[in-house]
N, C-alpha and C positions, 0 to 999 in steps of 0.2 A: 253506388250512390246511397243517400240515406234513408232509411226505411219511413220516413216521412211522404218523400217524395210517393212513394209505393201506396200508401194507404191512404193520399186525396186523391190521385190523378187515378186509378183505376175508374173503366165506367162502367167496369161490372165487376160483382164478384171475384176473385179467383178460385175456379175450382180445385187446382193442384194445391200440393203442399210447398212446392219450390218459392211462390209468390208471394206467401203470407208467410212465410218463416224468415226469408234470408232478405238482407237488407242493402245490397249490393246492386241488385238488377231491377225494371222496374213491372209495368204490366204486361209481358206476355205470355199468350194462351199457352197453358199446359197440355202436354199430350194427353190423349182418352187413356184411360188404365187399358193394361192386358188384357186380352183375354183371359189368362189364366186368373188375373187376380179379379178379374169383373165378378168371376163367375165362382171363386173360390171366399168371394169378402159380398156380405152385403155393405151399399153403398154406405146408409150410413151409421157404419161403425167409425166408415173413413169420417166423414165427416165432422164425426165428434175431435177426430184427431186435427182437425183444418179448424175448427171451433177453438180447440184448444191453445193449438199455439198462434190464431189469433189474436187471441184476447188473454196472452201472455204468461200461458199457465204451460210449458214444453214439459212439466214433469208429469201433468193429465194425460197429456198428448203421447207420452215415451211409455205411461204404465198403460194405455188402452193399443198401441202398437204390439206392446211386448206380448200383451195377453193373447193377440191374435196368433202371436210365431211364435208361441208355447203349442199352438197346436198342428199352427200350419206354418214351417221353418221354411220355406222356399217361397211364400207370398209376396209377391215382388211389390204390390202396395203394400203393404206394411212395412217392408225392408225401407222403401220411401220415406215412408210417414217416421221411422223410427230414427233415421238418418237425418231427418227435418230437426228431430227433435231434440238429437244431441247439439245440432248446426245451434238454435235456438239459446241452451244451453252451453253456448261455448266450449263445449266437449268435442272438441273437430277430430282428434285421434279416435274417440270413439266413434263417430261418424263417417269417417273413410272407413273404419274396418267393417260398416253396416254396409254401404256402398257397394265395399267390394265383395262382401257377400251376394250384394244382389249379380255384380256385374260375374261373378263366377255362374251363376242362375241364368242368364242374359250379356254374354258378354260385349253386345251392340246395345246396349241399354247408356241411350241417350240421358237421362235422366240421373243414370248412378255415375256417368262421366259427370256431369254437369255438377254431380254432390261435392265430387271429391273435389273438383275443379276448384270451385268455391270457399273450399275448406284450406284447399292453398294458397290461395290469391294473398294471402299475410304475413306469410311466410318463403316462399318461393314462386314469384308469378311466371319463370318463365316454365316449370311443370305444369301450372295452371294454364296455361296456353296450352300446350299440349292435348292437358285434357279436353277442353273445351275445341279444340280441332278434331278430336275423335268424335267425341257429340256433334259436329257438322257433319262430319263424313258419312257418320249412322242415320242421321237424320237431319238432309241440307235445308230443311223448312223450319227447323228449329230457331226461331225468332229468337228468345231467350238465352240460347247456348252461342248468337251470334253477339248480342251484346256482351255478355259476360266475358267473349274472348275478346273484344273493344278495349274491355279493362286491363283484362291481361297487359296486352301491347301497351298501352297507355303506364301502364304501372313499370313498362318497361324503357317507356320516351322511344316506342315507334310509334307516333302519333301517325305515321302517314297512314301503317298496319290497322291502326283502332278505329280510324276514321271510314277505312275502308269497311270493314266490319260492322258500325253503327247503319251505314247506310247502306248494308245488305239487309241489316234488321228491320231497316223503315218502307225498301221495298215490300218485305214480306207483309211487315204492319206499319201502314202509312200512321200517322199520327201519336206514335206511343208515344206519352212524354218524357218519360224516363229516359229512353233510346234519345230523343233528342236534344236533352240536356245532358245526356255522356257527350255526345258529340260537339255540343256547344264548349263544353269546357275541354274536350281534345284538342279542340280547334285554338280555346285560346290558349294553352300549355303550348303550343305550336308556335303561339306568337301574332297567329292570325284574327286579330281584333276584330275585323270587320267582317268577317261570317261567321266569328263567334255568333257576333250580336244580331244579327238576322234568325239563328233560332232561340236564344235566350231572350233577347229585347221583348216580344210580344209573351212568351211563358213566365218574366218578372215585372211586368205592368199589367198583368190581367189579375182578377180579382179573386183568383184561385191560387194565386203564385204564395209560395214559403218561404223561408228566412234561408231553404239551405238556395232556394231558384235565385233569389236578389242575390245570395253572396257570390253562385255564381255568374251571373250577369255582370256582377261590381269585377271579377276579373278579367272578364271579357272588354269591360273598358279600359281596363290598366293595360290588357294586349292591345287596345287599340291606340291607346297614348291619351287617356282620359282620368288620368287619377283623380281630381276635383271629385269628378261626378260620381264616380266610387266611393269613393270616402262620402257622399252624401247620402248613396246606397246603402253602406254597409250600417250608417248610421240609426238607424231605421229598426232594427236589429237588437245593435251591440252598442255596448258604455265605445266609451274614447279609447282605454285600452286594449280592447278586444279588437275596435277598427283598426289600431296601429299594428296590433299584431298581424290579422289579415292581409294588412296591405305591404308587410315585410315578408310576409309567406306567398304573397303575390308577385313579388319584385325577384324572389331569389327563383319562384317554381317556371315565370312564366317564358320561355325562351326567345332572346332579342333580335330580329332578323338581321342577316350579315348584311354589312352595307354593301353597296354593286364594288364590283371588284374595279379597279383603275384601267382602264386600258394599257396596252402596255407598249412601253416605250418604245420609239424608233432607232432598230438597230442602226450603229455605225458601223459604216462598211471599211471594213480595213483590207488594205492589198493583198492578195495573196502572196502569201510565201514560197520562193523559190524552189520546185522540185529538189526532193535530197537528186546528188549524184550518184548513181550504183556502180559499185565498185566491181570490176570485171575481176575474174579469178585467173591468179598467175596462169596456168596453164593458157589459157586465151588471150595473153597477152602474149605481143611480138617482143621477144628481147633482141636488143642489137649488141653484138659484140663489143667491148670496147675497147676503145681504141690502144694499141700499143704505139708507145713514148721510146724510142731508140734509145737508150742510156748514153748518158755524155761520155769522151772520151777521157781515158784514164792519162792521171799529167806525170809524167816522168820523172821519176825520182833519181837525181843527181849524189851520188856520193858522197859522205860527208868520212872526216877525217878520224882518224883512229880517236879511239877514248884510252886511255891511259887511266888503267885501275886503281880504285884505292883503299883503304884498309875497311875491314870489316867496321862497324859501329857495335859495339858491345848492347847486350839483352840486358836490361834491369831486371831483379828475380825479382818473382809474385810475390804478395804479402800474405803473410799465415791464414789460411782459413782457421775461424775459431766456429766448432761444433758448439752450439746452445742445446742442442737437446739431440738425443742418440734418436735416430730415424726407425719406422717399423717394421719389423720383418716381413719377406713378402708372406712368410706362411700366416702370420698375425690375421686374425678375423675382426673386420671396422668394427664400430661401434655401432648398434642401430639406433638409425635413427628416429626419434621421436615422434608419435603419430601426429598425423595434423591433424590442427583442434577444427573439427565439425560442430555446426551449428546446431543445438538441442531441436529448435524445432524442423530442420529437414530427417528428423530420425521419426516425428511424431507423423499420425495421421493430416495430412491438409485441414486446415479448419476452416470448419463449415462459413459457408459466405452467404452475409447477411442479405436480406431481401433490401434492393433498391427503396429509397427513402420516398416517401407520398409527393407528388407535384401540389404544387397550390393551384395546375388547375383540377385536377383528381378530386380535390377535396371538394373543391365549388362545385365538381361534380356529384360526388356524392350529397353533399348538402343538399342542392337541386332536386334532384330525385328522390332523396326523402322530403321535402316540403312537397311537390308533386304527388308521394304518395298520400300524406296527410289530407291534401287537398281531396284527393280522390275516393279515399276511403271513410272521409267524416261522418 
């Protein structure tokens, strides 16, 4: 969510560096420091570096971390503070590599899961889930490492995953705002209008609410089938092009619930089909001999009177054969014959087959998902 969000609704301080640096998650309690780094840092050196990227200065904040781990390279607050500080300065590759410095130091370090986590969520959300499930497993009381995996799932459209997630974080800390405006707007990416607005409705009518809480509240009406009143929300806000944009980034992100399926038709009963007959094999069948027919009797042949011979009839001789062409000898060797013409490419390698063409519904999907992320990550 937006770092706005983060820096009204806190009702106290935050002592960690996670809360006041990163602009994603909202107010929950940081872990106490290590031991080793409680007692290896006084307190506030840290604090200058929570000072600093506060009030928007991360390169104060990165030269007073460094200075510490010029002397003390394994200070796991400062490894923090220094990782806050590239997060700050949009230097994320530099910030994982800080991270996993610490986590080589502390390889249960809920904290340096939770850096990198965050540093992916932009780039690959579902290693961001990942991470942010290891910071559960280190530490299941981690309020902050349960929203930020909310997001994860969400950046993924497992809204049921995210939702589940937010409202482990609101067990832990009943009332976080933050935590319940992920959730209000999971709920209505889901499509579910009307428990959107049960927790957004009262956080964007109350006198503390922001332009990012109204906008999203103004989605949570479009999931509920309330455009009008959206569009008067978002108004509030934003010129006419900015609401029109919104509410087409709202139209494409928010998912429409399937209508009830039809009951399904009354089969007709058609007659069953007559058993095949099984055919018995010759040997198990009975053959009956068949029948013999007496042959009719033979008719007797009466005499007939001499024949008297008569001259031969003369042979007409053959007509000339005429040779056209002198025949081959058998010792003669054929002619060979001509290879047959093969195809050029059954000699080539197969070529390579193209990747199946995108569906148009693929694409709606992809569109989707990235307006969903935009939504989520403003």
């Amino acid at each position: 969510m937006g770092r706005e969000v983060i820096l009204k609704f806190c009702p106290t301080r935050p002592a960690g560096f996670l809360f006041l640096a990163l602009g994603l998650v909202g107010c929950a309690q940081t872990q106490a420091p290590s031991p080793t780094s409680a007692a290896n840092q006084p307190s506030g050196v840290m604090n200058v570096v929570d000072a600093a990227i506060a009030g928007g200065d991360p390169a104060m904040a990165l030269k007073v971390s460094q200075s510490v781990l010029a002397t003390d390279p394994h200070n796991l607050d400062a490894l923090y503070h220094e990782g806050a500080a590239y997060y700050a300065m949009n230097r994320c590759m530099d910030s994982i590599a800080v991270y996993k410095v610490a986590l080589t130091v502390d390889p249960k370090s809920a904290e340096a899961d939770v850096g990198v986590g965050r540093c992916l969520l932009r780039r690959d959300a579902v290693q961001a889930e990942q991470m942010f499930e290891a910071a559960v497993a280190n530490d299941p009381d981690n309020a902050a490492a349960l929203n930020d995996l909310g997001i994860s799932r969400d950046l993924q459209a497992n809204h049921a995953g995210a939702q589940q997630a937010y409202q482990q974080a609101l067990l832990l800390q009943p009332g976080t705002v933050s935590t319940e405006v992920n959730l209000g707007m999971s709920l209505a990416l889901a499509g579910d209008g009307p428990d959107a607005l049960q927790y957004l409705g009262p956080l964007a009518t109350s006198q503390e609410a922001t332009p990012k809480i109204r906008e999203d509240y103004a989605a949570a009406l479009v999931a509920a089938g309330r455009p009008d009143e959206a569009r008067a929300v978002l108004a509030v806000d934003l010129p006419s092009p900015g609401v029109q944009q919104l509410m087409a980034d709202f139209s494409l992100a928010i998912s429409t619930p399937a209508p009830p399926a039809a009951p399904p038709a009354t089969p007709v009963s058609t007659p069953a089909a007559p058993a095949p007959i099984q055919a018995q094999p010759l040997a198990a069948q009975a053959v009956a001999p068949l029948p013999v027919t007496p042959a009719p009797p033979t008719a007797s042949i009466t005499p007939q009177a001499a024949v008297t011979p008569q001259a031969p009839v003369p042979t007409p001789a053959a007509p000339p054969v005429v040779v056209t062409a002198a025949a081959p000898s058998p010792s003669a060797t054929p002619p060979a014959m001509p290879p047959a013409a093969v195809p050029a490419a059954s000699l080539d390698a197969p070529p390579a087959q193209s990747l199946p063409p995108v569906t148009a519904t693929e694409t709606t999907q992809q569109a989707k998902n990235a307006a969903a992320y935009d939504l989520l990550m403003r």
